[in-house]
N, C-alpha and C positions, 0 to 999 in steps of 0.2 A: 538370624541367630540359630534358626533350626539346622540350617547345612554344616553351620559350627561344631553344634554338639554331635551332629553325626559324623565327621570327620574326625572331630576329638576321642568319639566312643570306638571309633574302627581305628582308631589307630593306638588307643590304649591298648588294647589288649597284644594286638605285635609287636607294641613296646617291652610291654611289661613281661610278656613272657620271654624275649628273646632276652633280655635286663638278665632276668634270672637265670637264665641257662647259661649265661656269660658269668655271673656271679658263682654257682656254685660246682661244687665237682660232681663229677657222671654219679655214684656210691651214693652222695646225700639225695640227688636231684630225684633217684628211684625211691630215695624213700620217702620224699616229701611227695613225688607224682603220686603214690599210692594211696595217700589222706587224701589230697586232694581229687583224685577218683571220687572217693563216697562223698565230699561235702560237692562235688561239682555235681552229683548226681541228684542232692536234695535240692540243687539250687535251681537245675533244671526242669525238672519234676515240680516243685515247687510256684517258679515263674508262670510254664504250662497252663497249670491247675491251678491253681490260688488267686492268679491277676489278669495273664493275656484273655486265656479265655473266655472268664467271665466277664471281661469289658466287650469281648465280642458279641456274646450273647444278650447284652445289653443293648444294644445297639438293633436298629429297626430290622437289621438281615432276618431272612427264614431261618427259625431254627435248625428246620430240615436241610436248606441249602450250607449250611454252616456245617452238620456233621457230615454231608458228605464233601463239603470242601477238604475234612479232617480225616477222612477217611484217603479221599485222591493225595494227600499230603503226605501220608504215611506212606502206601505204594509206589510216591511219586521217589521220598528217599529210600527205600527199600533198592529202588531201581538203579538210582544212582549208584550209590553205594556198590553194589554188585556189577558196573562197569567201570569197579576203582575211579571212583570221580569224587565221592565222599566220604573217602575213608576217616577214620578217630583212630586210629592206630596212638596208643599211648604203651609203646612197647620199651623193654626194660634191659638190657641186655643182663644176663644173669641175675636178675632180680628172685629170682627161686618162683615167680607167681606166672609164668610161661605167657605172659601177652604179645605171643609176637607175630600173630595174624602175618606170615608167611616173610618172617624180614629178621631171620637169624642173621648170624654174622656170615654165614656161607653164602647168603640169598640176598645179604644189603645190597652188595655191589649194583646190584639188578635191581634193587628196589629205594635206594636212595631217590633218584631222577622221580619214581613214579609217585613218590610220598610227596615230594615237593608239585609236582604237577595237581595232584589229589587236593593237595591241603590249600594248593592256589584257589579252586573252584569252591572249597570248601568257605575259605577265606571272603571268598569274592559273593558267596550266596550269606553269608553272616550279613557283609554290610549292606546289601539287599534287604535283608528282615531286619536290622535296626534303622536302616531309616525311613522302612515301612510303619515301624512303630512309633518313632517321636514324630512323625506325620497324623500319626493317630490321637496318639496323646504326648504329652513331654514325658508324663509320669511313666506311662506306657514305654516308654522311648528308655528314661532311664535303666527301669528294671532289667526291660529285654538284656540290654549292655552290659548287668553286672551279671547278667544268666551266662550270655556270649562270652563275655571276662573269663567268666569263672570255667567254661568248661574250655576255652582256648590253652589259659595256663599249662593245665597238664598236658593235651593234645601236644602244641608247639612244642614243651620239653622232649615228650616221648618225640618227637620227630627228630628231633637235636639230636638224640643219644642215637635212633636209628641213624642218620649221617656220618656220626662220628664212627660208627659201623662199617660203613660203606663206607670208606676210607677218607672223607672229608676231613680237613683239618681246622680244629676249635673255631678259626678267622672264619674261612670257609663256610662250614655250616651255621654260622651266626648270621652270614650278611644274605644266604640264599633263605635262609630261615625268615629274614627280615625283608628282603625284597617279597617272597609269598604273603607276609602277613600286612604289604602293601594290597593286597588284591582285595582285602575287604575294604578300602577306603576306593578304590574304585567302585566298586560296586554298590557303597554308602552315596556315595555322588551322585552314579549313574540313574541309584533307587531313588533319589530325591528329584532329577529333574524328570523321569520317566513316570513315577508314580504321583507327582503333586497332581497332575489335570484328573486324577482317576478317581480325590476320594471315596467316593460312592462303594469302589472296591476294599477298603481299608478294611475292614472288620473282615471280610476274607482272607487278608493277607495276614491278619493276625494271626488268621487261625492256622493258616500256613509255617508260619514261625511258631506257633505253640507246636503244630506236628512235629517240625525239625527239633525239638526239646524235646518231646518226648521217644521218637525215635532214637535218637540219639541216644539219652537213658535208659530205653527198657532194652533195644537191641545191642546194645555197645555197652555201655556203663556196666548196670546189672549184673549182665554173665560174667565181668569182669572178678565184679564181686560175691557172686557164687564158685567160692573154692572153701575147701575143708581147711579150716583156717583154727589157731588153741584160741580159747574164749575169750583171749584181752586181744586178741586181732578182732576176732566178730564185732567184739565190742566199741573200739575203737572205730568201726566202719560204722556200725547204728549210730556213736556219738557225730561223726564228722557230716554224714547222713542228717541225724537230727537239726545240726548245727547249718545247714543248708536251706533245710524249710524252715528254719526258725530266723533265719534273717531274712528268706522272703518274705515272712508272713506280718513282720514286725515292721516290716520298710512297708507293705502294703497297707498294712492300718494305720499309720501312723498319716500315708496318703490320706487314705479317707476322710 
């Protein structure tokens, strides 16, 4: 039953986002990607801090060896990322809020291919850390999945819209969009037959995927939403923000 739900969990989210990027037009798709920036950033933030972690700490590891697992976690995506391997590219083409971490429409041509190569690896280390987690716990497992969900949506969008940039055609960038967002069901698999003999490692690995959220939020997310924005933008960002830690925190105790 556990390979299920981790199969079901990696493959929800390259459903559902590619679903939606088929369903709405380029104009709506930027403005719903933009909410969901700030709620995918509480949700992220939220998972991190509120549940992976402290189930990790919980558990018999050194604490000492836990924050520097969190620590080599951080530096480990820091690294990638800066060899385009994990990029979060949630760019907008004229969207007026300029996210286009170097993928204008002059420069998509050239950076179509490498977004999808990006977002394979990116894809493929997701279902690595969810099926590290429901190996951990179920509960665990679950959460992780609606954190992944949640920050994939926007991600996959902005990647759709950068392709449709780079001259891909709507069919086109659907099914390559969807063939990448197979690579986290490999990697769900792989993590399940590769990490079951290890548990002993589990609460490392958690804390591994809490890094990957938090990196993720503080370096990507954030800055996104640090721009001088009139007061019902700010505001709308703290509510969808709020709305984020407020259904992790509500799904966590409700565990408990």
């Amino acid at each position: 039953m556990t390979l299920i739900y981790i199969v079901l969990a990696t493959l929800l989210g390259g459903v559902a986002s590619v679903m939606l990027a088929a369903a709405l037009s380029a104009p709506l798709l930027s403005l719903i990607v933009r909410h969901l920036v700030s709620l995918s950033t509480g949700v992220l933030l939220g998972t991190a801090l509120l549940h992976v972690l402290p189930e990790a700490f919980e558990s018999t590891a050194p604490p000492h060896a836990l924050f520097m697992t969190l620590l080599v976690g951080l530096m480990f995506f820091f690294l990638l990322e800066k060899a385009e391997l994990y990029r979060h590219g949630h760019h907008h083409e004229h969207d007026d809020h300029h996210h286009h971490h170097g993928f204008d429409a002059d420069q998509a041509g050239r950076g179509g291919w490498s977004v999808l190569v990006g977002d394979s690896i990116h894809n493929f280390c997701d279902g690595v850390i969810i099926a590290a987690s429901f190996l951990a716990d179920p509960q665990v497992g679950l959460v992780t999945s609606l954190a992944i969900i949640a920050h994939e949506i926007p991600q996959e969008v902005g990647d759709y819209i950068v392709l449709l940039n780079a001259g891909f055609s709507r069919t086109r960038a659907l099914v390559y969009n969807a063939i990448s967002g197979l690579a986290a069901v490999v990697g769900g698999v792989l993590g399940y037959v590769l990490i079951d003999p290890w548990q002993h490692y589990l609460p490392y690995m958690m804390v591994v995927a809490s890094s990957s959220f938090i990196y993720v939020a503080v370096a990507d997310l954030i800055p996104q939403l640090q721009k001088r924005l009139s007061w019902r933008d700010t505001f709308l960002q703290l509510f969808w923000l709020v709305v984020g830690l407020l259904m992790i925190g509500t799904i966590v105790h409700s565990m408990h």
